[in-house]
Structures are given as structure tokens and as C-alpha cells.
N, C-alpha and C positions, 0 to 999 in steps of 0.2 A: 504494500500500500504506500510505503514511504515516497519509491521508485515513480509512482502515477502523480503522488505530489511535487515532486523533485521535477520532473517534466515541462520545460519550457512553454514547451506549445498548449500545454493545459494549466499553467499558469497565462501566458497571455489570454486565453481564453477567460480565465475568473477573474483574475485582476481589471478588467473594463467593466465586466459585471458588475463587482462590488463596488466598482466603482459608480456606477448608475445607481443600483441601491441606496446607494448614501447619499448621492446629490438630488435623489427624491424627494428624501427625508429634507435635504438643507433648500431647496425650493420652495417648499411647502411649509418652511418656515419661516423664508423671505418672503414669501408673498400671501400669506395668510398669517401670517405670527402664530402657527400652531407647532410645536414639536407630535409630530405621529412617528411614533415606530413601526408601527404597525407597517407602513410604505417600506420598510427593510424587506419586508416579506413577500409581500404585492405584485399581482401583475398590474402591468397600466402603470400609465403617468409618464414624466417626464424626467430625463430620457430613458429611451425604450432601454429595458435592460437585457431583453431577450437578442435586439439588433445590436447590441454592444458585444457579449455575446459571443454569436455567430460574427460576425464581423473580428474582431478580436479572434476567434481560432482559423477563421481564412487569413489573418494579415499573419500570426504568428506562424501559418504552415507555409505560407510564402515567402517570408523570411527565411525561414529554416530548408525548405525545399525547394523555393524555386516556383515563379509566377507560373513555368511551363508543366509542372509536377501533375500525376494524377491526383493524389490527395487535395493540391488547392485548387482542381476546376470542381472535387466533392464538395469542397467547404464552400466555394463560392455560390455551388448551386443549392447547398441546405441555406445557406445565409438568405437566397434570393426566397427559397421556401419560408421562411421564418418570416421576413419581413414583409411579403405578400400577404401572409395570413393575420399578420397583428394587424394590419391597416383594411385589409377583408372582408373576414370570416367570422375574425373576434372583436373587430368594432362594430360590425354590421349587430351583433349579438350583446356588444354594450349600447347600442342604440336602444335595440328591441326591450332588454334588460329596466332602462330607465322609461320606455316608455308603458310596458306594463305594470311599473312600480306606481306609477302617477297613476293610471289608470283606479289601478287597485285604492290607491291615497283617496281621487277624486269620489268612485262611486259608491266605496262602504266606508268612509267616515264612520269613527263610531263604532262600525262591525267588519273589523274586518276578517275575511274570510282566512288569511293564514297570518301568523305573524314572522313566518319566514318572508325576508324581502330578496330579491333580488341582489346577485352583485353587480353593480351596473361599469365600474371602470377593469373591464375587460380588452381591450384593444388600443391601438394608438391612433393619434394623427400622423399623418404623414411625418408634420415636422419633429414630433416626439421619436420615429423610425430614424428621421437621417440625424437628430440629434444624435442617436444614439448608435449607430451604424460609425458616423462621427470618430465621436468618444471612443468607439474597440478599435479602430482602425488605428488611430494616434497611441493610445495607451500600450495597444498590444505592440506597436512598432518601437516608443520609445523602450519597452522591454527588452524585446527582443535585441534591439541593438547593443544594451547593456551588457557589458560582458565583465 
């Protein structure tokens, strides 16, 4: 196990991760003056942490192997997967998510029929993707260059 942490290219890949994680948290505190932890945990928001990411282990596998490598045209094309789908499949379904939520708000006031709500921040915007697509690309490179 030590050996898969010790691992460049799967450190560059977490290190823009937790990197995004934290800068949700410090966001969300800049512009709402709230501390939430809870956003450590969380999909959604700003920046994507999933396009950090995927981006982050295509920048660190072509670093290390080579733009022309089969491994980085694998990573570049799960990365293209990831980010297609947060901007989507799983925003289309944070849409839907808050609009059943209000739904439900609006017409049983009073009774409502479940008290489970919806998660509604499921997906990103676009610019929450390239933020965060962004951030793994620079992170996981200034990594990797590190020697």
C-alpha cells in the first residue's frame, strides 16, 4: 500500500483534488462568510474537484510518459468522460433535484409528504469544470516537475 502512495502519478492525481476540496471550503467562506466542512466531502461547487482530478492524472501521466503514451490518450479520454458528465448528466439531475425540492416546498407546506429532500448540488457549470480541469493540470505539473 505504501508503494501506490509513494506513486507520482497518483499523487499528482490527489494532490489537485484536495486541492479543490479545500478551496470549496475557502470560497464558501469568502463569499458567504460561512465555514462548511461539510464541502471537504461534497460533490459540486467550485472548483470541480472530480475535473481536477482527472485532469491532474492525464497531466501527471504525461509528464511521466509522454503526450504520445497509450496511458495519457486513456487519461485524457476518462478526463473528457468525467467532465462531460458533471456538466450533463449530473447537472441536468441537480436541476431536476432542486426543482422537485421547491415543488414539494410549494404544494405540501405544512405536510409534507417525505422529509427526505433532495441533494440538489450534484453537477457543475461549465466554468466550475474548466476551473477545475484548470487547477489539476497546473498542480499536477508543478508536481511532477518537482524533483
Amino acid at each position: 500500500m505504501n508503494e501506490f502512495f509513494a506513486n507520482r502519478v497518483v499523487q499528482g492525481a490527489a494532490i489537485p483534488w484536495v486541492a479543490a476540496q479545500i478551496l470549496k471550503v475557502l470560497i464558501e467562506l469568502i463569499t458567504r462568510r460561512r465555514l462548511n466542512l461539510r464541502l471537504l466531502t461534497s460533490a459540486g461547487g467550485m472548483p470541480s474537484s472530480h475535473s481536477a482530478l482527472v485532469c491532474g492524472l492525464a497531466t501527471a501521466i504525461g509528464v511521466r510518459d509522454g503526450a504520445g503514451s497509450s496511458m495519457f490518450a486513456l487519461a485524457v479520454a476518462l478526463a473528457m468522460i468525467v467532465m462531460y458528465d458533471a456538466t450533463g448528466v449530473r447537472r441536468a439531475a441537480s436541476i431536476q433535484a432542486r426543482i422537485l425540492n421547491q415543488i414539494i416546498d410549494e404544494l405540501f407546506q405544512g405536510h409534507p409528504i417525505s422529509e427526505t429532500r433532495l441533494r440538489e448540488l450534484l453537477g457543475h457549470t461549465p466554468i466550475e469544470v474548466v476551473a477545475g480541469a484548470v487547477l489539476g493540470i497546473f498542480v499536477a505539473w508543478w508536481w511532477m516537475m518537482r524533483v
